[in-house]
TIKELO-369459 format. One record per residue: x negated, y, z of N, C-alpha, C in turn; residue in three letters. Coordinates in steps of 0.05 Angstrom, whole numbers, plus 5000, padded with zeros to 4 digits. Example, Ala and Ser with C-alpha at 12.3 -4.5 7.8 and 13.67 -1.06 7.14 Angstrom:
! residues 2
473648865156475449105156473649345156ALA;474349555142472749795143474250015157SER;
//
This chain:
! residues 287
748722416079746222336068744822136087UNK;743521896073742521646095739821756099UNK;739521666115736021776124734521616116UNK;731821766102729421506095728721416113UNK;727921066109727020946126724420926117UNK;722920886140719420926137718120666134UNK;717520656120716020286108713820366125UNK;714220206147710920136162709919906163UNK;709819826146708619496127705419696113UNK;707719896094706319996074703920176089UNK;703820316103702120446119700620326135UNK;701220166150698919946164697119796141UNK;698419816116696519696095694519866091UNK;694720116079693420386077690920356091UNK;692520326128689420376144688320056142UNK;689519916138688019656142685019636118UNK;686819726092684319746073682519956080UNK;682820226095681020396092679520306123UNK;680820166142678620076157677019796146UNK;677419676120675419496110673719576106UNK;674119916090672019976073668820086098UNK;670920196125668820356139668120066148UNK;668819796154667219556167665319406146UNK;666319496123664219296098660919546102UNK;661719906106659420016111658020046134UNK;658419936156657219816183656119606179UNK;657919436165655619246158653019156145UNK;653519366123651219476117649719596124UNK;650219786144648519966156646519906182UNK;648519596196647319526222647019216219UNK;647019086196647218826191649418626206UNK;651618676223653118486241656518726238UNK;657618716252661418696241661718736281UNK;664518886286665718966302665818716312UNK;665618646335666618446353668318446370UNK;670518436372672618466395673318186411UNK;673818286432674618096457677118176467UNK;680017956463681817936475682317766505UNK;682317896528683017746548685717716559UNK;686217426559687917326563689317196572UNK;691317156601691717066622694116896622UNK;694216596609696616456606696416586584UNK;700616556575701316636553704616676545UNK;705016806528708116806523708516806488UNK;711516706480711516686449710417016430UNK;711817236450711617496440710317496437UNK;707617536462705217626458702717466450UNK;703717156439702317006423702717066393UNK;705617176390705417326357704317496353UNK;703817626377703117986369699917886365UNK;698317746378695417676384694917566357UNK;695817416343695617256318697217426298UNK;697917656292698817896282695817946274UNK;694618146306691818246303689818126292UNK;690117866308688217686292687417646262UNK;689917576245690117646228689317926214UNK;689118136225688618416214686318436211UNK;684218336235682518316244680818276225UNK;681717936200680317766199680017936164UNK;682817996154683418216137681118376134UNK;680818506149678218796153676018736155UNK;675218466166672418396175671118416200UNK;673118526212672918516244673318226254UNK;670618146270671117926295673217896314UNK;674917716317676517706333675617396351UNK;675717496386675817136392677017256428UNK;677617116442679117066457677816926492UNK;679017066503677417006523680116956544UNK;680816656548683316556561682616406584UNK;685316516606684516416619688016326638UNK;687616066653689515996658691616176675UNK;694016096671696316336684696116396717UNK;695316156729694316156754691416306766UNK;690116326740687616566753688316796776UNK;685716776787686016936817685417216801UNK;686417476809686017736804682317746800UNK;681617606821677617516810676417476799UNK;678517276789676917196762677217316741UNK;679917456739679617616713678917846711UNK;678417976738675718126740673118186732UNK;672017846734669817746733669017686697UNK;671417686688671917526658671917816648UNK;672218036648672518326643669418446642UNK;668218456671665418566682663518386655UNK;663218116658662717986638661918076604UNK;664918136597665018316572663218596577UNK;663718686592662618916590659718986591UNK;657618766602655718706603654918526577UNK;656218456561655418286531655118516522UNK;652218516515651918696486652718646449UNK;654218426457654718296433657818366427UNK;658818436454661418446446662218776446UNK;663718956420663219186419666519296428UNK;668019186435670719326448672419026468UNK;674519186481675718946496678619116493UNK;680718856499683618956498685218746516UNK;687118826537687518696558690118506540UNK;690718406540694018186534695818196549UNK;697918386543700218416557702218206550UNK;704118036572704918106592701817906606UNK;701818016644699817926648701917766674UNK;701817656693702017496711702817656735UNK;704417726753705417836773703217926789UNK;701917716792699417746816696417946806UNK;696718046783694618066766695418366763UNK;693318636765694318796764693918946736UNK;694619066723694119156690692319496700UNK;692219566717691919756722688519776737UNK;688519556749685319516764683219406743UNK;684419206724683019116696683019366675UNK;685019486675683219686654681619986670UNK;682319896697679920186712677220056709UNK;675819736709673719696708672819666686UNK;674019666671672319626636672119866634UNK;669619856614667620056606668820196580UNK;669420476591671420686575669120666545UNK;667720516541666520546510667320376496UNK;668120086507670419856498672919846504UNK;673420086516677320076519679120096496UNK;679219936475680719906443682720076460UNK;683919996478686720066480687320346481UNK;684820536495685220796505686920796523UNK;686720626540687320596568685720796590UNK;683420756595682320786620682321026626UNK;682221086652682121436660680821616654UNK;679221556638676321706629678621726600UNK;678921646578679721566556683221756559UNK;684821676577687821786582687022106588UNK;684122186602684122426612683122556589UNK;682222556567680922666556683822666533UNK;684722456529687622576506688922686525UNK;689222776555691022946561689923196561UNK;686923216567686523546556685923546530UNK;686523496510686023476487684223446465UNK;682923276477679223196467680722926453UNK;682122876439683322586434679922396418UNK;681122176434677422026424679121736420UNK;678021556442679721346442683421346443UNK;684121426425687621496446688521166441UNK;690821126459692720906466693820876435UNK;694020646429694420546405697720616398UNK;699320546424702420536412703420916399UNK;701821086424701821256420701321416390UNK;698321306392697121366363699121256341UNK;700221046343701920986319703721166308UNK;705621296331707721426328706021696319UNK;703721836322702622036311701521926282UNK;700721756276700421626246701921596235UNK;704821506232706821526219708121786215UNK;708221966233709822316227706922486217UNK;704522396220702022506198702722436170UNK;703522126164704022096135706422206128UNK;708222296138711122356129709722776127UNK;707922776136707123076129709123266162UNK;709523146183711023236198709223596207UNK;710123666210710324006218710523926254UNK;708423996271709824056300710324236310UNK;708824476310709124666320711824846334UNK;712124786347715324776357717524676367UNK;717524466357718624226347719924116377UNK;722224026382723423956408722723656405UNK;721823576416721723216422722123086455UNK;724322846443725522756465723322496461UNK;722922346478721722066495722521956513UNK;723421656493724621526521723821346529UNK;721521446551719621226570718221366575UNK;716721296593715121526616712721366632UNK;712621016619710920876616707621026623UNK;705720896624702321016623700921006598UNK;702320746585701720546560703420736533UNK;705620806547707020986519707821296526UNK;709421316541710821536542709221766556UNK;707521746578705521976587703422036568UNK;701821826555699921996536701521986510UNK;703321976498705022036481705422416479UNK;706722406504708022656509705622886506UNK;703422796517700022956524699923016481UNK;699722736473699522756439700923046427UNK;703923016436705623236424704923526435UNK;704023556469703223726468700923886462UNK;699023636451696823786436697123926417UNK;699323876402700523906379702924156385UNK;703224296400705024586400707424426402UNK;708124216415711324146410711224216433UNK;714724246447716724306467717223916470UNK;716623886492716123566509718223546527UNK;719823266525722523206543721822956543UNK;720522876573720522486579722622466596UNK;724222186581726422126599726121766599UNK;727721716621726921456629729821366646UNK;729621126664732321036665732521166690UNK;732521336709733621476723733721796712UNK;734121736680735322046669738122096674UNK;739622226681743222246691743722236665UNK;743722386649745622436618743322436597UNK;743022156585741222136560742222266536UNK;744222296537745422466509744422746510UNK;744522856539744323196548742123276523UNK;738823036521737123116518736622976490UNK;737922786487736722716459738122756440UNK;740922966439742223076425740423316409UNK;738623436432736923666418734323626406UNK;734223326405731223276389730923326359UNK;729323396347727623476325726223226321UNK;724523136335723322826335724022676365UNK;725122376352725922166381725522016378UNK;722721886402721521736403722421586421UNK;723621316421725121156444723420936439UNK;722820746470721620526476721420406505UNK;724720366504725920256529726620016526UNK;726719886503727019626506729219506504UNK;731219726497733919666504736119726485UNK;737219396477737219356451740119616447UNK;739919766417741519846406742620156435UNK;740620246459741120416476741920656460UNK;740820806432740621016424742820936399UNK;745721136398747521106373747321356361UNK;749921386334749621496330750521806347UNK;751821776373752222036376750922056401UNK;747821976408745422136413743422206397UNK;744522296376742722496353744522696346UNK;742622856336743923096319742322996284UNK;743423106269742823126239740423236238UNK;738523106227736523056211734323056226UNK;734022936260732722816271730822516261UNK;728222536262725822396261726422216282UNK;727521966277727921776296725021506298UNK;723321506321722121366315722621066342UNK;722820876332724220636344721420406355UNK;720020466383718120326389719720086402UNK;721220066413722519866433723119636404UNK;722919386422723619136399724118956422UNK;726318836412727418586438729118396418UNK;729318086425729717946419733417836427UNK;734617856408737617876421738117586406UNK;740817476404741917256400742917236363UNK;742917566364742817606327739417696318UNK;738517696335735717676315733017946340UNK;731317976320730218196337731318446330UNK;731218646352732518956335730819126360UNK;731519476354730219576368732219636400UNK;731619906400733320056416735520246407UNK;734320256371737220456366738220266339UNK;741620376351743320246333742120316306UNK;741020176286739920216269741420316244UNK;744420246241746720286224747220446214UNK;747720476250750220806251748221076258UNK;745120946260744021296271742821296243UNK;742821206227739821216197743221446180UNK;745321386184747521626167747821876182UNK;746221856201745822136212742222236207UNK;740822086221738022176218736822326190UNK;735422416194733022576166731922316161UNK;729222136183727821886174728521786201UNK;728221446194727821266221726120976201UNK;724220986232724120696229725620456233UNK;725020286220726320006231724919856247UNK;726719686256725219386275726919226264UNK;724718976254721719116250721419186228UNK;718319226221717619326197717219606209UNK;717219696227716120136235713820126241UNK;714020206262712420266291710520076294UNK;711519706290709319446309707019456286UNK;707919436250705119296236703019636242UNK;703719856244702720136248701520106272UNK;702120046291700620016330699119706320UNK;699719556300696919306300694219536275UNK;695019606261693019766241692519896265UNK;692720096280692320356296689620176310UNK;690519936323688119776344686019746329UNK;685919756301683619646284681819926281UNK;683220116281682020436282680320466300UNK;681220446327680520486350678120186360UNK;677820026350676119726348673719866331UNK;673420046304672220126302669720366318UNK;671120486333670720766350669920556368UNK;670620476384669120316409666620186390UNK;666920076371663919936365661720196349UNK;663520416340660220706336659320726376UNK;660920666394660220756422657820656425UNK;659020316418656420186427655520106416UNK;654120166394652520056376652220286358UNK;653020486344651420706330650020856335UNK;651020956380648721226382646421046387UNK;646320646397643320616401642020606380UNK;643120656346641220576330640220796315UNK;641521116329639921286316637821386320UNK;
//
């Protein structure tokens, strides 16, 4: 039996319209529309698609989108200074850093100084600590995707063995915090795991996002494993994920594809979360 594959076209549509509807009643309610601020350091083809992706979603929903660039050679200072900035505009109601960033540039000191009420990303320590004790508010978008897609499939956790492959800050640690809010049995593995099969032979749900094209076949699954495919990389036959997409969908229960899963679901998910940062700052001052 082939495993369904999960249209995440169709579901990023879902939330895209139902976040129109909550931005068309803010607008009404406070006369002005979410404003987001992407900062942006240089640039690359990827992450100029992914930006003009959002953008696009953005413009869809009624959400402000505009851009705050700055050359690849910026000193760690200035984009400091370009951050503190945002966070002091009362005009601007969330911020989201642009990955990949520049060697010299740390991703880690830029999202400790932005103000955990505009962190779209659910980055910051304040934001990561509270989805790891289970207060989930702002959560990490990639994360939240992969909990949005096994919500619409009606997934059951309670129990549930799940393997993860990445151990990332961005995916795989508040990922894992997600599942265990959720009663699952949690396995992060990463590239100094000895035997990736040991562990993702016994998954129930497998969530891989290593980057690494076609890493997961079919004989690191068992039958009727929830395969969800975050990793996307650019090979010489086209883009694909991390799992052989072929040979594991005649074993799996569901999988996503790359693309079409996981990316248009993590661009809807940022528009969720663009909302929530703008009730922070702007709904409790107007009650």
């Amino acid at each position: 039996m082939v495993a369904k594959v999960i249209d995440g076209r169709w579901i990023a549509k879902e939330i895209r319209e139902d976040v129109a509807k909550q931005v068309s009643k803010v607008k009404k309610e406070y006369g002005f529309v979410p404003n987001i601020a992407t900062v942006r350091v240089g640039s690359t083809p990827e992450s100029d698609i992914y930006l003009n992706l959002r953008d696009k979603a953005c413009e869809e929903t009624g959400i402000f989108s505009c851009h705050v660039d700055l050359p690849e050679n910026a000193s760690e200072e200035e984009v400091v200074d370009a951050v503190k900035n945002l966070n002091e505009d009362d005009d601007v109601h969330g911020v989201l850093i642009q990955l990949p960033l520049p060697s010299h540039i740390s991703h880690d000191t830029l999202i400790s100084i932005l103000h955990p009420k505009k962190d779209v990303e659910g980055l910051h320590p304040v934001n990561l600590g509270k989805t790891l004790l289970g207060e989930e508010d702002i959560v990490p978008i990639t994360p939240l995707s992969v909990i949005t897609i096994l919500d619409y499939e009606k997934t059951k956790y309670e129990g549930k063995d799940v393997v993860i492959v990445n151990h990332s800050n961005i995916v795989g640690k508040p990922l894992s915090a997600l599942f265990l809010n959720r009663n699952c049995s949690v396995c992060v593995c990463h590239v100094y795991t000895k035997d990736l099969k040991k562990y993702t032979r016994n998954a129930d749900i497998l969530v891989t996002a290593a980057g690494v094209p076609r890493l997961i076949t079919k004989n690191h699954v068992k039958k009727g494993v929830f395969v969800l495919d975050v990793g996307i990389v650019k090979t010489k036959e086209g883009v694909c994920g991390d799992v052989d997409f072929s040979s594991v969908k005649e074993i799996a229960g569901k999988i996503t594809p790359v693309p079409g899963g996981v990316g248009p679901v993590t661009v809807a998910c940022s528009l969720k979360n663009m909302l929530k940062t703008f009730m922070k700052c702007v709904g409790e001052k107007h009650r």
